[in-house]
Every structure is written in C-alpha cells, then in structure tokens.
N, C-alpha and C positions, 0 to 999 in steps of 0.2 A: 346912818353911821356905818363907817367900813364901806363904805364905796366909795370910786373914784367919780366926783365931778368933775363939769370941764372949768372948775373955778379949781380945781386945787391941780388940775393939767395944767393950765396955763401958768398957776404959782410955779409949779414944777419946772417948767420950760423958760419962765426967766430966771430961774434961780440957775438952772444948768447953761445958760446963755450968761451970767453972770461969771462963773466961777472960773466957765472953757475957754471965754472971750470969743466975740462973734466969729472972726474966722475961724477957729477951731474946731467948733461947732457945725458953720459950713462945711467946712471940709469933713467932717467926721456925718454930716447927712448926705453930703455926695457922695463918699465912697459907700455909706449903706443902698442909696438907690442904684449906684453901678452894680453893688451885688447881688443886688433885689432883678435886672434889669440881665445880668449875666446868667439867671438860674433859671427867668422864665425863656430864656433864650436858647438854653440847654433843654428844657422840658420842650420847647417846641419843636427840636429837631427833627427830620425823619428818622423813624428806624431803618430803611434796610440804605442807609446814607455808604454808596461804594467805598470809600474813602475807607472807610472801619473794617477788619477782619469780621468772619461771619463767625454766628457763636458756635460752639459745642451742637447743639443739637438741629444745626443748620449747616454745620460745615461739612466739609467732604470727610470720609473717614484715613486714619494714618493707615500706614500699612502696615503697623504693629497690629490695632485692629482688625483690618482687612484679614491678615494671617494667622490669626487666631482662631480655630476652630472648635467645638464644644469639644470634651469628653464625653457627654452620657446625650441622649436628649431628653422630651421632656417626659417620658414616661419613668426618667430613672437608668434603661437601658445603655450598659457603657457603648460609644460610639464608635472609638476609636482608642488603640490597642499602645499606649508608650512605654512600656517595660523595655 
C-alpha cells in the first residue's frame, strides 16, 4: 500500500492520454525529451569553450584593479601615505 505499481503507472498513463488526447500528449513528451536532450547537451559542453568571456578568476585584471595599491601591508604597517 502507498506505492506506485506499474499496474497503476500504466492506469495513470491512459487516463492522462485519455483527457490530453494522443497528440497533445505527443507533443508535450517531445518537447519534455528536447529539454531532457538540451540540458544534457549544455552539461556536456567544454569549459574553456573560446567563444565565452573567461571568468573572474581566470580573466585578465581591469585597471581599476591593476591601480589599486594596498594601504598598509600585511604586518598592519601603513604603506603608503594619502592625506
């Protein structure tokens, strides 16, 4: 009790084939396998794929960055003087 046989799968499946009418049905299982079929196709892609900007911690640095120099380092000691 409280589980699904494939005797109350298959009731299920004509009743839902009953209600959608067969094409509808088709078509609502083929768009689920195109999206099943789109996702593993995104999962398989390469990562370092040229095409795509590189990430944050792969990319080149801006020159905001670049120009940015500490204040203190890391002992605490200030490094440089902007008053």
């Amino acid at each position: 009790m409280g589980g699904l046989s494939p005797v109350h799968l298959i009731i299920f499946a004509v009743i839902a084939i009953l209600l959608l009418g067969g094409g509808r049905f088709s078509n609502l299982m083929g768009d689920v396998a195109k999206g099943v079929k789109n996702f593993k196709k995104g999962m398989a892609e390469e990562d370092h794929d040229p095409s795509r900007p590189a990430s944050r911690i792969e990319g080149k640095r801006t020159d905001a960055q670049q120009g940015a120099a500490p204040a203190f380092d890391r002992d605490g000691n200030r490094v440089r003087d902007d008053r």
